[in-house]
Every structure is written in C-alpha cells, then in structure tokens.
N, C-alpha and C positions, 0 to 999 in steps of 0.2 A: 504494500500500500504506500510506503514511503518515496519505491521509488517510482509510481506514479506519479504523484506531486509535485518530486523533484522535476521530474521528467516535465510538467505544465507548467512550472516555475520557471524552468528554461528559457520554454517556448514564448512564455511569458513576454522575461526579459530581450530574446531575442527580436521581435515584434515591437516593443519599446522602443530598442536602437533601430530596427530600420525603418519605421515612423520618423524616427529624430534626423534622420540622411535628407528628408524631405523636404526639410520643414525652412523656411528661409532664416539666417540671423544678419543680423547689423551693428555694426560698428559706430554707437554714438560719440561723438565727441563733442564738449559742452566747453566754453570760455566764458568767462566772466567779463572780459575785456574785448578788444578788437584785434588783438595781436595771438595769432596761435603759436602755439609751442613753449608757454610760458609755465611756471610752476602752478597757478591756478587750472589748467585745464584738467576736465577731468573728463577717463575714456570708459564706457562700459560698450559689452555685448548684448545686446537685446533680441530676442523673440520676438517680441512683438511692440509693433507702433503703437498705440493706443490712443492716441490724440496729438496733433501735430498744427499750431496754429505761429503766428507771429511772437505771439508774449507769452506762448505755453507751449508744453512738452511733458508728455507722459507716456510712458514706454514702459516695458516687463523687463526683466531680466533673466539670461539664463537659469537662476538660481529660481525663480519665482517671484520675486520683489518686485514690488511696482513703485519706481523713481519717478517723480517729477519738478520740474525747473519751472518758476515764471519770472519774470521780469518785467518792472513797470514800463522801462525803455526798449523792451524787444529782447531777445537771442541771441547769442553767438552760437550755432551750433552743426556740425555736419554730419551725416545720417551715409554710409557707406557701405553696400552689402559685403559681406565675406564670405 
C-alpha cells in the first residue's frame, strides 16, 4: 500500500514540475530614482502580473508573495520575461 502512494506522490510531483516548464516568469526591476543600476534598485522574479498601471504595480512572486510598489510621482520600473 505504501508503495502505491509513493508511487502517486511521484506522479504527483512530476506533473507539478512540468506545469511549472509552462508557465511564463518575469524579471521585475523596480528604482526608486531615474538612474538604474544604483544601490536602491530592487530585482524580483514574478509569476504573475497582477496589476500594472502608471503609479502602481502589483505582481506575485515565485515564492507566492504578492509585492506591490506605488508612487505619488509615477515608477521606475522594467518588466522582462526570462
């Protein structure tokens, strides 16, 4: 019986990862300033867009986490698939 389970747990798992071969991700990069490449810049991976406007930005993260940025003066930000 054990190793039936094992066996669907596998199957499982394997199904998981070739969903996840699929699935699009992106490269956000977020500035505080006008000048990229500064110590303030900060770069996550995301899943998924979730809202994408001038003064806001909300996105998921590989891990699950849902990050978002707004700013009264607008964005610095660029959105890159990988």
């Amino acid at each position: 019986m054990d190793k039936i389970k094992q066996f669907f747990a596998a199957i499982k798992r394997w199904w998981i990862w070739l969903k996840s071969k699929f699935v699009p991700h992106y490269k956000v990069t977020v500035s505080y300033n006008n000048v990229w490449g500064d110590s303030d810049d900060q770069v996550f991976i995301a899943k998924k867009i979730i809202s994408q406007k001038e003064k806001f930005l909300k996105f998921r993260t590989e891990s699950g986490e849902v990050v978002q940025f707004s700013g009264a003066n607008g964005l610095n930000y660029k959105i890159e698939d990988v």
